[in-house]
DOKOLLUM-310007 format. One record per residue (C-alpha): residue number from 1; x, y, z; residue in one letter. Coordinates in Angstrom, 3 decimals, padded with zeros to 6 digits, always signed. Example, Ala and Ser with C-alpha at 12.3 -4.5 7.8 and 13.67 -1.06 7.14 Angstrom:
<sites>
n;x;y;z;res
1;+012.300;-004.500;+007.800;A
2;+013.670;-001.060;+007.140;S
</sites>
This chain:
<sites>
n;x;y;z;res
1;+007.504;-030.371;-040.148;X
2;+005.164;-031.433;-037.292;X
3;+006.358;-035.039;-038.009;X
4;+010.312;-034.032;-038.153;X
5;+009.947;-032.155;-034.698;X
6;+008.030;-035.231;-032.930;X
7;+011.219;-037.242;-034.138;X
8;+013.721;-034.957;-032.604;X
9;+011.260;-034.615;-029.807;X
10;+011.140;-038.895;-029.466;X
11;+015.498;-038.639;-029.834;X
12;+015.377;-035.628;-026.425;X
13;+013.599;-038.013;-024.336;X
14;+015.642;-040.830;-025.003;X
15;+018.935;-038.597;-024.490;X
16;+017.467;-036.122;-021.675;X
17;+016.504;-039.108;-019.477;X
18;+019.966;-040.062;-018.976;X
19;+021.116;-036.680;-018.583;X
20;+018.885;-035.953;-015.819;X
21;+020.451;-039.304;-014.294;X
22;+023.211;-037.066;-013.868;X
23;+021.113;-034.471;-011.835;X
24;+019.928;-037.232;-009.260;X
25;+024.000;-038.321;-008.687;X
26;+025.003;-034.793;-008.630;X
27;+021.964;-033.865;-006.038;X
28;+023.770;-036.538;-003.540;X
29;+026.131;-034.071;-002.835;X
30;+025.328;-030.811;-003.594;X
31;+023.037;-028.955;-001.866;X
32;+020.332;-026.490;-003.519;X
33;+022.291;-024.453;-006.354;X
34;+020.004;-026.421;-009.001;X
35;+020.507;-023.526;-011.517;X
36;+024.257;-023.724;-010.955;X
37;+023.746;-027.592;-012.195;X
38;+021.349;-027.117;-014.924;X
39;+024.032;-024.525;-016.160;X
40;+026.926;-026.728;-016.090;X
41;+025.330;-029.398;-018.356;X
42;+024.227;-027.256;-020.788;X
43;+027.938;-025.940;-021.018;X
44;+028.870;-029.815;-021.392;X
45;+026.078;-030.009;-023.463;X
46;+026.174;-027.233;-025.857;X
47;+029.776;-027.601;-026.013;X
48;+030.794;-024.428;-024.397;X
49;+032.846;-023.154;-021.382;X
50;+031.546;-021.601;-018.145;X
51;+032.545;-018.551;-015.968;X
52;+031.114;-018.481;-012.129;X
53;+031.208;-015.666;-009.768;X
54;+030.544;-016.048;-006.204;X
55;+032.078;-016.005;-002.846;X
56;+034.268;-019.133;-001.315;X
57;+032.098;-021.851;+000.243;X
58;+029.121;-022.218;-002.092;X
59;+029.853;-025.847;-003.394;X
60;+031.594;-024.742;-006.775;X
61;+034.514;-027.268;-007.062;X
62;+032.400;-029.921;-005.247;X
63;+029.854;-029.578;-008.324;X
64;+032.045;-029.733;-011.654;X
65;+034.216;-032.331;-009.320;X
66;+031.200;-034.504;-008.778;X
67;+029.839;-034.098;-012.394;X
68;+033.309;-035.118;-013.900;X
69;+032.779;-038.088;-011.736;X
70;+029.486;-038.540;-013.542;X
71;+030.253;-038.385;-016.865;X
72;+033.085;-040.318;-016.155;X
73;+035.659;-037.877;-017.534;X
74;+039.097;-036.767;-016.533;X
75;+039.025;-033.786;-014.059;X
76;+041.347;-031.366;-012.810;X
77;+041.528;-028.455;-010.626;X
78;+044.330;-025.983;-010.961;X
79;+044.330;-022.993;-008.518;X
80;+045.620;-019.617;-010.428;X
81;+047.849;-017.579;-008.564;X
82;+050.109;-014.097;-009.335;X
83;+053.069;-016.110;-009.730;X
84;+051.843;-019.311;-012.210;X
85;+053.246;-019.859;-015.524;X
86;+051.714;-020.726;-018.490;X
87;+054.062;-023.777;-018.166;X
88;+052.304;-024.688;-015.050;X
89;+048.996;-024.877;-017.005;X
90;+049.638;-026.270;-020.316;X
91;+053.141;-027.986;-019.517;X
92;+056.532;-027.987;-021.000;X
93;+059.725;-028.874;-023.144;X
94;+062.489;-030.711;-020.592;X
95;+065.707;-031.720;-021.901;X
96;+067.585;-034.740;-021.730;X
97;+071.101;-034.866;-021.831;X
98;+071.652;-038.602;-022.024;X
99;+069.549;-038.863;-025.528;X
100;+070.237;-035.296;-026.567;X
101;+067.347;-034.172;-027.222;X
102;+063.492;-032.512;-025.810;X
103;+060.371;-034.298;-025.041;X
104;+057.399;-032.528;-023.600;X
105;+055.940;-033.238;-020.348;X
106;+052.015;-032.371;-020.715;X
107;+050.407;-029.758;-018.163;X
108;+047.158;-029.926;-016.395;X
109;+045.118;-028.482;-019.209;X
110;+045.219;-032.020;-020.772;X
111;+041.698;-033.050;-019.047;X
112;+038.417;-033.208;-020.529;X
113;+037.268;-030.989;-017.202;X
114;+039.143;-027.925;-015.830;X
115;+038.225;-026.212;-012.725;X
116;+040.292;-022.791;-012.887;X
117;+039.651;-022.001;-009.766;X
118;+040.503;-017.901;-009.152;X
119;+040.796;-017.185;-012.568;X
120;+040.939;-013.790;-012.045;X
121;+044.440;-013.589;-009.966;X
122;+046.286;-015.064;-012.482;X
123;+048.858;-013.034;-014.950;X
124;+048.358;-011.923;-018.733;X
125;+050.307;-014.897;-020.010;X
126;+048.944;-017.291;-018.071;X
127;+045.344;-016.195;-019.440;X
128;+046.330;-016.224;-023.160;X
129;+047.832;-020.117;-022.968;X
130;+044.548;-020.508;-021.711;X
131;+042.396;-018.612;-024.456;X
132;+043.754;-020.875;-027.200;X
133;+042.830;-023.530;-025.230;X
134;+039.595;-022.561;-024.932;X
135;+038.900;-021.409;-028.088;X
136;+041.367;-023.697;-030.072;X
137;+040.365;-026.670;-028.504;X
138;+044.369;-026.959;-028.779;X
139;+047.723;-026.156;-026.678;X
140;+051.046;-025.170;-028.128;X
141;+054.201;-026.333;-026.830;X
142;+057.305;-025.229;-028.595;X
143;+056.882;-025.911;-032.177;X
144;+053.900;-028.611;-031.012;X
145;+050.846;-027.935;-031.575;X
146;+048.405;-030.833;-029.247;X
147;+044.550;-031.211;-029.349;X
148;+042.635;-031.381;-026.506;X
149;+040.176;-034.495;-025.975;X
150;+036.748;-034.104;-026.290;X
151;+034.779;-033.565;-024.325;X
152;+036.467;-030.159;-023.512;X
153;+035.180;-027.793;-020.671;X
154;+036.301;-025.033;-018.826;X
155;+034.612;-023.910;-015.576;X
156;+036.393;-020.530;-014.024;X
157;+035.351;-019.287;-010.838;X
158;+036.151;-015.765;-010.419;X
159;+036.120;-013.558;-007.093;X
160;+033.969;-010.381;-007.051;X
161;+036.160;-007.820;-008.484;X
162;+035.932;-005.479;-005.793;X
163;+038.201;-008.066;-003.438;X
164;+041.907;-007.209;-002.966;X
165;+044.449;-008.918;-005.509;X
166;+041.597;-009.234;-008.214;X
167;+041.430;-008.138;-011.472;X
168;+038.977;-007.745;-014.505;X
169;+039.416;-010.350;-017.030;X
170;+040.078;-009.034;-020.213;X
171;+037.149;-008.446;-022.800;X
172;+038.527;-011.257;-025.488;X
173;+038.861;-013.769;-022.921;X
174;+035.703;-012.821;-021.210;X
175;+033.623;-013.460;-024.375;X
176;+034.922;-016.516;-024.751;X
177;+032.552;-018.007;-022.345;X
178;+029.212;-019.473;-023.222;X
179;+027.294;-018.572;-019.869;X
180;+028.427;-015.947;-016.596;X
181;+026.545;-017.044;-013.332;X
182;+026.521;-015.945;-010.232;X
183;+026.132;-018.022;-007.464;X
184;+024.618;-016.782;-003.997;X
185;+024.109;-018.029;-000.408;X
186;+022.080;-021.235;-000.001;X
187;+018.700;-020.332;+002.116;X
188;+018.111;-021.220;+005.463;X
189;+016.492;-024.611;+005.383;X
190;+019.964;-025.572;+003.014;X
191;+022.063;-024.455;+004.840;X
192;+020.456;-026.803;+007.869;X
193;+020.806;-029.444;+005.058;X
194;+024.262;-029.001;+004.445;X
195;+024.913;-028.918;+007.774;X
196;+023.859;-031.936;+008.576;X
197;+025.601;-033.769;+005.232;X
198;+028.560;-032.138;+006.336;X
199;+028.848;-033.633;+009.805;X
200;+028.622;-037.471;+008.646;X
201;+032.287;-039.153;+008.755;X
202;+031.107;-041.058;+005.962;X
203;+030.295;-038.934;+002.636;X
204;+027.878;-039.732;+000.020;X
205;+029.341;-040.533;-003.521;X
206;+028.582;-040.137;-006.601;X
207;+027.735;-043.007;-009.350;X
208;+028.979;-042.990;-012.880;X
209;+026.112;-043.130;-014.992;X
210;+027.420;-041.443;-018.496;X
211;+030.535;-041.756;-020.337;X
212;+032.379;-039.109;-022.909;X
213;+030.739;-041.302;-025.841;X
214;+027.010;-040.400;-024.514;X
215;+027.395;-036.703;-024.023;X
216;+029.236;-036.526;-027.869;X
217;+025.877;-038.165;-028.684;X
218;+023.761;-036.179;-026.915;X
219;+025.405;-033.039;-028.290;X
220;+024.317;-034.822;-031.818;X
221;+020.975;-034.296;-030.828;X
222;+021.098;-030.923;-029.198;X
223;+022.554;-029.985;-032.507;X
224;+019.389;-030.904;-034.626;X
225;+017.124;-029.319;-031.755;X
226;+014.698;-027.870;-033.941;X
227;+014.568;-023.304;-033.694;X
228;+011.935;-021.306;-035.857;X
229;+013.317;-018.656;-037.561;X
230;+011.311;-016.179;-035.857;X
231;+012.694;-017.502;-032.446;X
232;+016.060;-017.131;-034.585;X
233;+015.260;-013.607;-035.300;X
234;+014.183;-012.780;-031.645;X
235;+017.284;-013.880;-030.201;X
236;+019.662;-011.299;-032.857;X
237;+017.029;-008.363;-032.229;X
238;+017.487;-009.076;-028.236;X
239;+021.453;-009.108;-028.852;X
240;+021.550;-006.066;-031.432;X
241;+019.436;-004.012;-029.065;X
242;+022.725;-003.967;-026.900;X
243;+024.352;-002.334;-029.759;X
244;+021.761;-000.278;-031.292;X
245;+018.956;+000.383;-028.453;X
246;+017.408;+003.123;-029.715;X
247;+016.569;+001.010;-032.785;X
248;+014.373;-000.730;-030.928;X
249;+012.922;+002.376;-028.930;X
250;+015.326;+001.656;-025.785;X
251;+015.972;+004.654;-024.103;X
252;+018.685;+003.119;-022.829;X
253;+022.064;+003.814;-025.235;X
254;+023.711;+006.185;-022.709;X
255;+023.832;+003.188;-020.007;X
256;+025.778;+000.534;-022.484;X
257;+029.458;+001.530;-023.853;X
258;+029.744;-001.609;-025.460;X
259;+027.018;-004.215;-026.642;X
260;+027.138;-007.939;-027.000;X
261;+029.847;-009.935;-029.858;X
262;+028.352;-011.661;-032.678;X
263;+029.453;-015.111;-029.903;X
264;+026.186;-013.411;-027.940;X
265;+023.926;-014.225;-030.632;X
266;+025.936;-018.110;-031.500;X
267;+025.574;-018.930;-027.912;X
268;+022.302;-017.561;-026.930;X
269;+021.536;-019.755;-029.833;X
270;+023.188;-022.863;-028.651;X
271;+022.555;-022.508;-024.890;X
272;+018.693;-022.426;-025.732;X
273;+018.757;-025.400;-027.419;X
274;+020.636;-027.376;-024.463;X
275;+017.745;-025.772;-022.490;X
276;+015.306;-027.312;-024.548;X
277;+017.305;-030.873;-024.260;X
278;+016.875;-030.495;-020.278;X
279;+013.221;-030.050;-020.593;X
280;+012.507;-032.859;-022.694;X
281;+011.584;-030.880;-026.008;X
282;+012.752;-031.210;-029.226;X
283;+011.896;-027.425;-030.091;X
284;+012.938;-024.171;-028.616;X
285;+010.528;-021.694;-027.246;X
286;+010.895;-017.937;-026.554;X
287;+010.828;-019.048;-022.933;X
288;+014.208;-020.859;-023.072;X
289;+015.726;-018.239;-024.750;X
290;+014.282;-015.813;-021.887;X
291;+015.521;-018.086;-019.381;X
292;+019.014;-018.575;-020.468;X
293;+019.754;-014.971;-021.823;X
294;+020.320;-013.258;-018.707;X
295;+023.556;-015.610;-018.441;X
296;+024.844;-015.540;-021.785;X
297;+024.584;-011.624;-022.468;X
298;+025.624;-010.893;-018.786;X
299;+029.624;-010.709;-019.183;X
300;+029.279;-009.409;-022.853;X
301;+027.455;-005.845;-021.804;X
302;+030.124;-003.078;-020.810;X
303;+027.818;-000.453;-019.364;X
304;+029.207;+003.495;-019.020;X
305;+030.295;+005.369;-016.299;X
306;+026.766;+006.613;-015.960;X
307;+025.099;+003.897;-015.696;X
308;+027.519;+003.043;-012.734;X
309;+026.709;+006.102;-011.242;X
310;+023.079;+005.295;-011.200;X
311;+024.568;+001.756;-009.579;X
312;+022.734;-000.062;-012.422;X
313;+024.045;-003.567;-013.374;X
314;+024.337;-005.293;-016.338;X
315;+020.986;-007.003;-014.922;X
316;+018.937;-004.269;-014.629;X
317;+020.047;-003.331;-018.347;X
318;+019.477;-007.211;-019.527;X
319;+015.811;-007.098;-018.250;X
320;+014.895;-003.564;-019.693;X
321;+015.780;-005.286;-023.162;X
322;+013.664;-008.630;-022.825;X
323;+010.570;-006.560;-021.105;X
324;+010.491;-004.177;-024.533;X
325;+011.564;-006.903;-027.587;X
326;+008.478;-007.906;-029.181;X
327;+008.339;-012.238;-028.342;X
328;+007.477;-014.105;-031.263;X
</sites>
């Protein structure tokens, strides 16, 4: 086993090196936010989507925009609004009268990068063309059903819910993402930094240094990132102490309505071992999964009225559960 792991471990390095080639382009432009970075390759990596709260300003389209540029991948940014149409997103049927007949003009969703930017103001339809997107890895137009190229990721920035013309996301959607983060205000020696980059007439740019064949190969070897089983089993009893707490001997059931999806415990799984690929290891440790938890269970934990009253966050809850499970 030793032997199998130090082979996976040999295949990381290789991959991870040119990964973190990525970080040094991407670090041209943005500012701080390194967890905001590390979180959007392992969504690339791990092959899963990504959902970012945080107020205007804080380098969000500048970051997918510049690692699209990367990876050397198609990108596109489309800005949801009350009044967009799922024909604005995925495209449409238009008719010609000269041949008599329909041909389908392809929407924005046809990019291996989407920034929804604002997900949260958009209307019910427009969010279910984008589920099956999401989840499909497909769009249906008419009686057409398309796939979408890999590699496939969506990055949704959402306002904080308490702002005027917001609204929650639904639950089914919601789950669909891999990771929630939540991105705050840069401190004050990057914000002098940022400053400064801002004020040049002349703006640094980003190399491309990967293409969509090297991350499909790098997910390869994220894929046979080696997990114990007992890491296996620490990562369900973490995610079934949402449902069950007092189980566990979490005093803590009358705080959660609703506990993390089975996709909690498939992610968590996945997102680990992207975390593992970053840090140059061919093996997961408890530590990875401790690390990238918080953002995977986040969005997936519907806490009660009383735990609102007690202005608890899903946070406060996430932490109580990793200080009590037993780590392997």
């Amino acid at each position: 086993m030793e032997a199998k792991v130090q082979e996976i471990t040999d295949k990381v390095q290789e991959k991870s090196a040119l990964v973190k080639s990525v970080f040094r382009e991407m670090e041209k432009v943005i500012v701080g936010q390194r967890e905001m970075v590390e979180r959007l390759l392992i969504g690339i990596l791990a092959d899963g989507h990504i959902l970012v709260e945080g107020v205007p300003g804080l380098a969000k389209t500048t970051a997918v925009k510049a690692m699209a540029r990367t990876i050397n991948t198609r990108f596109q940014r489309i800005q949801f609004t009350p009044d967009l149409l799922p024909a604005d997103l995925i495209g449409t049927q238009i008719y010609r009268p000269r041949e008599g007949d329909f041909v389908v003009k392809r929407g924005p969703i046809f990019s291996n990068i989407i920034l929804a930017d604002e997900i949260n103001r958009a209307p019910a339809k427009v969010q279910s063309a984008l589920l099956e997107a999401m989840q499909e890895r497909q769009v249906t137009i008419g009686d057409q059903t398309f796939p979408l190229q890999e590699p496939f990721m969506v990055m949704a920035t959402q306002n904080p819910i308490e702002q005027e013309g917001t609204y929650p996301l639904p639950e089914a959607q919601v789950d669909r993402f891999m990771l929630k983060i939540k991105v705050g205000y840069p401190n004050r020696a990057e914000e002098v930094a940022i400053m400064n980059a801002q004020a040049r007439r002349r703006k640094p740019e980003v190399a491309t240094v990967m293409n969509p064949e090297d991350i499909l190969a790098a997910r390869e070897v994220v894929d046979s990132v080696y997990i114990d089983e007992k890491i296996q089993g620490y990562i369900v009893d973490i995610v079934m102490a949402t449902r069950e707490p007092k189980a566990y001997g979490l005093d803590i059931g009358r705080l959660i309505h609703y506990g993390a999806s089975p996709r909690a415990s498939i992610y968590l799984n996945q997102a680990a071992k992207a975390h593992a690929f970053l840090e140059g290891r061919g093996y997961v440790t408890p530590q990875d999964v401790k690390t990238i938890g918080p953002d995977v269970l986040r969005h997936r934990i519907i806490l009660s009225y009383e735990a609102e009253a007690e202005e608890l966050t899903t946070d406060d809850v996430i932490a109580k559960i990793f200080e009590h499970i037993e780590v392997p």
